[in-house]
C-alpha angles and dihedrals in degrees: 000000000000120000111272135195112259093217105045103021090230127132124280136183103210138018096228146033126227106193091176133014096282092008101107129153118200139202108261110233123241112243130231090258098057079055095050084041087050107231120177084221096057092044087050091059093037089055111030105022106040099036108052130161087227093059110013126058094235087180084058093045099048088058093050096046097047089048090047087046096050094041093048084048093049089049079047097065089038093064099047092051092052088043082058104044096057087152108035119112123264118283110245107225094263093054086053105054087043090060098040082049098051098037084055088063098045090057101047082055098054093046084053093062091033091061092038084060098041084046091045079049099050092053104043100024122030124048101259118127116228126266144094099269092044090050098043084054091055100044089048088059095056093056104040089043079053088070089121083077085078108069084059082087079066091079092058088074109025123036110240128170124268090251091067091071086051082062100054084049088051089054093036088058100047086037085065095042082060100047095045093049093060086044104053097011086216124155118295090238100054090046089056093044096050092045093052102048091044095044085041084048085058103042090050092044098060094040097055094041082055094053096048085049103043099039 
């Protein structure tokens, strides 16, 4: 990815301007908020201008992040299966590692099908050209712009509804409408379009592959 203006969206060289030896201006950050508000402008930086492929491993990154993103998935469904069993006995250790276990799979299948959707999308849909690079900046998008996923480490500590998760799902999926946004510059309907049915593939995946498990 090259820098890009935040404002404009349009190519830039440098991230700053020196206009005299010590005079320099530099770009002003955006801020976590302008992320959480979802600002285009934040997303851009965020995009284009943070993760770089001159001063990030993006290679690196996108392993993390897909690890982080199935991981956070898999406590996801945990947590709505506890939520759902209020009077069930206690788990012994070996039930519980059979569920995580199985839950774990459940969800890298469903991601499967969830990222097969977004990719049929970018290339019949949205207005990205075909290749690697161009697909491993997509899909980068997807999972950085899935950073809601994070404040579900939040219920470890404090007891919050199940709806609440429902939330987080709500702001993950408009999260990824912006980003992609910035990302394809499509038109908005397409990107909405292409986000539900990929986030609704998903949700439909793991919980029928719950159903046929747990019967």
């Amino acid at each position: 990815m090259d820098y890009r203006c935040v404002k404009c969206g349009f190519r830039i060289k440098t991230l700053f301007v020196q206009y005299s030896p010590g005079n320099i201006r530099l770009m002003k950050c955006i801020l976590l908020i302008d992320l959480i508000l979802h600002k285009p402008q934040a997303y851009r930086h965020l995009l284009y201008n943070v993760i770089n492929r001159e001063t990030v491993n993006l290679e690196g990154l996108l392993w993390k992040s897909t690890i982080g993103f199935i991981l956070l998935d898999a406590y996801r469904s945990l947590l709505l299966r506890r939520s759902n069993e209020e009077q069930s006995s206690p788990m012994n250790f070996s039930s519980l590692v059979w569920l995580c276990r199985k839950m774990l799979k459940d969800v890298v299948f469903g991601n499967i099908m969830f990222l097969c959707v977004f990719l049929l999308a970018s290339r019949f849909c949205l207005n990205t050209s075909a290749g690697v690079s161009r697909f491993k900046d997509f899909l980068l998008a997807i999972l950085i712009s899935s950073y809601f996923k994070i404040f579900l480490v939040a219920m470890m500590i404090w007891r919050f509804p199940s709806s609440v998760i429902f939330i987080i799902d709500l702001l993950v999926l408009s999260s990824n409408i912006v980003a992609l946004k910035v990302i394809t510059k499509s038109a908005m309907n397409k990107i909405v379009g292409a986000c539900f049915v990929a986030h609704a593939v998903k949700f439909f995946v793991i919980q029928g592959l719950k159903l046929t498990s747990f019967r």
